[in-house]
C-alpha positions as CSV (number, residue, x, y, z in Angstrom):
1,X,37.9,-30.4,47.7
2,X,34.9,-32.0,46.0
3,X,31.7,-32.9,47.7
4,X,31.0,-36.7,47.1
5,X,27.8,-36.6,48.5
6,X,24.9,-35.2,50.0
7,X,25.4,-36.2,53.7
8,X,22.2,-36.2,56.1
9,X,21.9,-34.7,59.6
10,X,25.0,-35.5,61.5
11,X,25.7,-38.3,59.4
12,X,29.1,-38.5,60.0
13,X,28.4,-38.5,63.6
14,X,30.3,-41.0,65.7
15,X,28.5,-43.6,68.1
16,X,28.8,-45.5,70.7
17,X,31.9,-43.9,72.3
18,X,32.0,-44.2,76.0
19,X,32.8,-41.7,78.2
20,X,36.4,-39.9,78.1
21,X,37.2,-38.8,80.9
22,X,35.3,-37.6,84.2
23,X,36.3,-34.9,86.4
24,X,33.3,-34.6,89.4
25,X,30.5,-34.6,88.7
26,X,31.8,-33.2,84.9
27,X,32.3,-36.3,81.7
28,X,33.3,-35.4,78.6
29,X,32.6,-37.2,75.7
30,X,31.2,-37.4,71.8
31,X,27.8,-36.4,70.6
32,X,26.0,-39.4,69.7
33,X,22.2,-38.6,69.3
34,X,20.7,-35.6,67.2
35,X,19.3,-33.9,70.5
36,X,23.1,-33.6,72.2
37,X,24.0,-31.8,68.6
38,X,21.7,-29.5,69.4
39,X,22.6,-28.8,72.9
40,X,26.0,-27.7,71.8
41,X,24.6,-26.1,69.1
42,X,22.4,-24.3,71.7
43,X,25.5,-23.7,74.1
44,X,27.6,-22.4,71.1
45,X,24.4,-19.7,70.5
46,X,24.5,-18.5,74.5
47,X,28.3,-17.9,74.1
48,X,29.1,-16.5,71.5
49,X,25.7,-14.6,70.6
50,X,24.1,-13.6,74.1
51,X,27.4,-13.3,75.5
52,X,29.8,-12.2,73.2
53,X,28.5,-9.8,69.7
54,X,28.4,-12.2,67.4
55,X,25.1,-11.3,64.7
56,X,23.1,-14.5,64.2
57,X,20.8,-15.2,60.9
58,X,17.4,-15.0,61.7
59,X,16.9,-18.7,61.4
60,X,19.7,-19.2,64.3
61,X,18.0,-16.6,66.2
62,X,14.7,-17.8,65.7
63,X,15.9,-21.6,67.0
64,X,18.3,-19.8,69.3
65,X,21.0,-22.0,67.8
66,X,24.4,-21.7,66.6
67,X,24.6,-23.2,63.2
68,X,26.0,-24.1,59.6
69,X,26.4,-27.3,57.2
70,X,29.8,-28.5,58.7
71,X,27.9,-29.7,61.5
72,X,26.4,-32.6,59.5
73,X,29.8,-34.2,59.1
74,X,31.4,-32.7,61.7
75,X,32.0,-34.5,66.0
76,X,31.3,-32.9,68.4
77,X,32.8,-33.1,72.0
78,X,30.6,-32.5,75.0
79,X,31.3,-31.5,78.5
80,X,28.6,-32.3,80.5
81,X,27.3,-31.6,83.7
82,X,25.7,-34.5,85.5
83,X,24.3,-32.6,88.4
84,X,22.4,-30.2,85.9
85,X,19.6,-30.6,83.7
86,X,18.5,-28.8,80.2
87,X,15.0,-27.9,79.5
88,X,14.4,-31.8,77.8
89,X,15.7,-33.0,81.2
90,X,19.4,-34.1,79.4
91,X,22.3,-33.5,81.7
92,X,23.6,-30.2,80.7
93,X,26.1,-29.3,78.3
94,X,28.6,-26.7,79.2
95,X,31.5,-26.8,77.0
96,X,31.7,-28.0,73.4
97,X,34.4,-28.0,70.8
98,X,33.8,-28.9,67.0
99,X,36.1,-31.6,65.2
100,X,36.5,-32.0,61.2
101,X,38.5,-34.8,60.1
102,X,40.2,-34.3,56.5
103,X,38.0,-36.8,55.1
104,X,35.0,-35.0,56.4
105,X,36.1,-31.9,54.8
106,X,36.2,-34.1,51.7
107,X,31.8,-34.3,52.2
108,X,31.5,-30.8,53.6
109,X,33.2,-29.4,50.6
110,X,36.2,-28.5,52.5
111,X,37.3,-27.3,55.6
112,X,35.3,-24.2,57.6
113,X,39.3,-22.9,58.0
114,X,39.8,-22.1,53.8
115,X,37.1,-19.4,54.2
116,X,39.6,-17.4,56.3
117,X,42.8,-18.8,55.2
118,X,44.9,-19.7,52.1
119,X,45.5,-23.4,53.3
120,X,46.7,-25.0,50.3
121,X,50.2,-24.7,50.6
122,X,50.2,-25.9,54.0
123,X,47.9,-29.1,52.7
124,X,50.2,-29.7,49.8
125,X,53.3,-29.3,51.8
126,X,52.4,-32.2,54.6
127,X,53.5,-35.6,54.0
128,X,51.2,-37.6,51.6
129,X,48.8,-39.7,53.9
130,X,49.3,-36.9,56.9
131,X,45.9,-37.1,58.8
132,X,44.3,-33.8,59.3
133,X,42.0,-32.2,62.0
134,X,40.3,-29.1,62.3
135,X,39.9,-27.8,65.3
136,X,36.8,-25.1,65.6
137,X,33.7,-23.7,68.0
138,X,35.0,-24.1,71.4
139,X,33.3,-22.5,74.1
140,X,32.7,-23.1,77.6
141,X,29.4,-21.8,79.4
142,X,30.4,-18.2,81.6
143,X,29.9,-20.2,85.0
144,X,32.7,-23.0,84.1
145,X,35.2,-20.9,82.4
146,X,37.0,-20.0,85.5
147,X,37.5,-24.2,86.6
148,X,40.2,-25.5,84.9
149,X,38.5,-28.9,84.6
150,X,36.2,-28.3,82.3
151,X,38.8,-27.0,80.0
152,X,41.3,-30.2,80.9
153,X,38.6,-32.1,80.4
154,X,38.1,-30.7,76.7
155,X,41.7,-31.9,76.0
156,X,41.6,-34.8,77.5
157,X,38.6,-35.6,75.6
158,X,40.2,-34.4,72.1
159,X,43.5,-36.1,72.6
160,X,41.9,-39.6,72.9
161,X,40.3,-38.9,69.9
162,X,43.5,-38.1,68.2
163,X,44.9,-41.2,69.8
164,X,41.4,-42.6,68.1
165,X,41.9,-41.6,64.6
166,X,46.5,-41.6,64.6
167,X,45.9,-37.5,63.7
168,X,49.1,-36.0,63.0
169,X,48.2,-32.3,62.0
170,X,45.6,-29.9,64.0
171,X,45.0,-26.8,63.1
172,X,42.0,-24.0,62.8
173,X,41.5,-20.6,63.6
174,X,41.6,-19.0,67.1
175,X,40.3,-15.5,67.9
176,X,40.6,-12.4,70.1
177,X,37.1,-10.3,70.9
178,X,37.5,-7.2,68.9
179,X,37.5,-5.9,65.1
180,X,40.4,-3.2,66.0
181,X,43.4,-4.7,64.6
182,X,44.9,-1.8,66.5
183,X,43.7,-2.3,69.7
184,X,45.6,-6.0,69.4
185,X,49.0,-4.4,68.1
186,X,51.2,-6.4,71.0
187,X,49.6,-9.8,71.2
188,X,49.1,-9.7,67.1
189,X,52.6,-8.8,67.0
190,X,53.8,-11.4,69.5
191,X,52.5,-14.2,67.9
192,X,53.9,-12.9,64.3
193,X,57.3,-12.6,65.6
194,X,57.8,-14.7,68.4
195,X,54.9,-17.8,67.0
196,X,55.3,-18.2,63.2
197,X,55.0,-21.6,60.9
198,X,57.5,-23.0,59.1
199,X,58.0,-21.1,55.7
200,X,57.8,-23.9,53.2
201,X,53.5,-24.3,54.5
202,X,53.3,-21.3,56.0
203,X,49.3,-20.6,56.1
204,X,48.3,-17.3,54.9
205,X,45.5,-15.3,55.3
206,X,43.0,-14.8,52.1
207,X,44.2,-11.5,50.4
208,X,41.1,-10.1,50.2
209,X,40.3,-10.4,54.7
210,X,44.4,-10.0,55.1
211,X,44.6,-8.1,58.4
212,X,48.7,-7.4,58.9
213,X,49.7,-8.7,62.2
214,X,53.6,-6.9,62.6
215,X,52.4,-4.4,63.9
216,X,55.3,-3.7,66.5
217,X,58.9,-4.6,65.9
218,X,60.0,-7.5,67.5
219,X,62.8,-5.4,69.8
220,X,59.7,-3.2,71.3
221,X,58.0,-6.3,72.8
222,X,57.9,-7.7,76.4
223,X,57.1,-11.1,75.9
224,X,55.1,-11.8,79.2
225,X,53.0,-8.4,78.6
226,X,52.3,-10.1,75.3
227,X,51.4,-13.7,76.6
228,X,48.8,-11.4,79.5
229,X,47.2,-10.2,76.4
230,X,45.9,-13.6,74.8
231,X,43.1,-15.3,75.3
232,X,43.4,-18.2,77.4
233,X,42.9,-20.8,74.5
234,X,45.4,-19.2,73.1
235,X,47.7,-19.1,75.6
236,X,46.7,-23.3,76.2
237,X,47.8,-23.5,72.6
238,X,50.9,-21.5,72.8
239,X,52.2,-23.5,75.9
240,X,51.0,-27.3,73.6
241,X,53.7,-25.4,70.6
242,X,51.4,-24.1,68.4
243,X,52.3,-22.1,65.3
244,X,50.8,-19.0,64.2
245,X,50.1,-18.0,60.0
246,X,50.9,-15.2,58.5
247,X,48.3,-12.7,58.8
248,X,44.7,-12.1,60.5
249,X,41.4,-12.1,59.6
250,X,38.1,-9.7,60.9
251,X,35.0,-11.8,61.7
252,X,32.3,-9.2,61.4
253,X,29.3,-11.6,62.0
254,X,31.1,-13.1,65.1
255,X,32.9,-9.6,66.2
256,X,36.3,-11.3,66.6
257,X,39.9,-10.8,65.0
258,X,40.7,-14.4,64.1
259,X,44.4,-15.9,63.7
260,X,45.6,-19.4,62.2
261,X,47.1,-21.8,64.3
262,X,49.5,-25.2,63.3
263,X,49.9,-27.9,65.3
264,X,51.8,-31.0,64.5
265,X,50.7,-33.5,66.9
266,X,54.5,-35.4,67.7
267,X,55.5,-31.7,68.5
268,X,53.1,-30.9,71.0
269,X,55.1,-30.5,74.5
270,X,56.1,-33.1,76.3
271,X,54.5,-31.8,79.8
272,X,51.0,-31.4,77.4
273,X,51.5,-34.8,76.4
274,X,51.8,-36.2,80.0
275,X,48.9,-34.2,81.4
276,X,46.5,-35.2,79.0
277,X,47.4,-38.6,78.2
278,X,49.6,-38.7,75.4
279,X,52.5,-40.3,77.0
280,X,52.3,-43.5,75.0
């Protein structure tokens, strides 16, 4: 994809959206000023570099912010806390995911996913006029991880914005903590044999970061030990019918072990659709 133009900070930021859903004293909605950016930006630095391993540049460590250009074209959902506060007396964010719609990708160059992954088959394959969205950056702060709101409330949040925008095709990358492709071999597996896409846009990963993911034969696996194994945005996107490409990829910077996933939005399943307000 070309870039047409230079876009300024968060340009292609959405605004005016009212809130999405509420869940307590927990809302979710879209980023609309420069300073809520940042907060996820912030929130996105606390997870996955003070929490997790992931190496930051100096200039994200010296702003203590998780950053790169696809957040100038890019949305970003919010879940915020009303009964909290950040340090510029905002109420706090503490989950976050990053949305790229195809013709966002178009400004940024392309999409964040096609440095990991050989996409183009799988963009040449969909029906002409199919509208795309790249799913990418999700994290929820340590302390609301284990209340299933605030992740509801994430999807909740995204699918009215696919109902926003008539998105047919998600997809990005989703990823296991580790680097050991070994220490993965059953949930890698899994997902290979059990998980794949279709063959005709099957997504593959770039030869050069091609991490083999049959690593077990397909007879030698217990499908539940598998499923315990995966990360539980993984195993959210699993249950919605998510397809899996061919192949993983090592993220040293973020110390991860990162896989593809497909997901036509009239096949996600019917009980996803109902919970989080897809029925119509």
């Amino acid at each position: 994809m070309v870039n047409i133009h230079e876009p300024g900070p968060f340009e292609a930021r959405l605004a005016h959206w009212p809130v999405l859903a509420v869940s307590g004293a927990l809302e979710v909605r879209l980023a609309e000023t420069d300073g809520e950016v940042e907060a996820a930006q912030r929130l996105r630095y606390r997870v996955f570099y003070e929490e997790m391993s992931a190496v930051p540049s100096p200039h994200m460590r010296e702003a203590r912010r998780d950053f790169d250009h696809f957040d100038e074209v890019c949305d970003h959902l919010l879940v915020v806390d009303r009964s909290l506060t950040d340090d510029d007396g905002q109420p706090a964010v503490v989950g976050t995911y990053r949305l790229m719609r195809d013709v966002d990708a178009i400004r940024a160059g392309g999409f964040y996913t096609a440095t990991e992954f050989d996409i183009s088959q799988m963009l040449t394959g969909v029906p002409l006029g199919t509208r795309l969205l790249e799913l990418g950056r999700s994290c929820v702060l340590k302390a609301y991880r284990s209340k299933p709101a605030t992740m509801q409330l994430l999807w909740r949040g995204l699918m009215v914005y696919v109902a926003r925008f008539s998105i047919d095709l998600m997809f990005g990358c989703a990823s296991f903590s580790g680097t050991d492709p070994k220490a993965l071999a059953l949930p890698l597996s899994y997902l290979h044999h059990f998980h794949p896409m279709p063959d005709d846009i099957r997504v593959r990963a770039i030869a050069a970061q091609f991490v083999d993911m049959n690593l077990m034969a397909k007879e030698a696996i217990d499908p539940r030990d598998a499923i315990r194994a995966l990360p539980p945005l993984l195993k959210g996107y699993l249950r919605a019918g998510v397809c899996i490409g061919d192949g993983a990829v090592i993220d040293r910077q973020f110390g991860t072990t990162d896989v593809f996933i497909y997901c036509p939005v009239a096949k996600i399943d019917a009980r996803y659709r109902s919970r989080f307000g897809m029925s119509a």
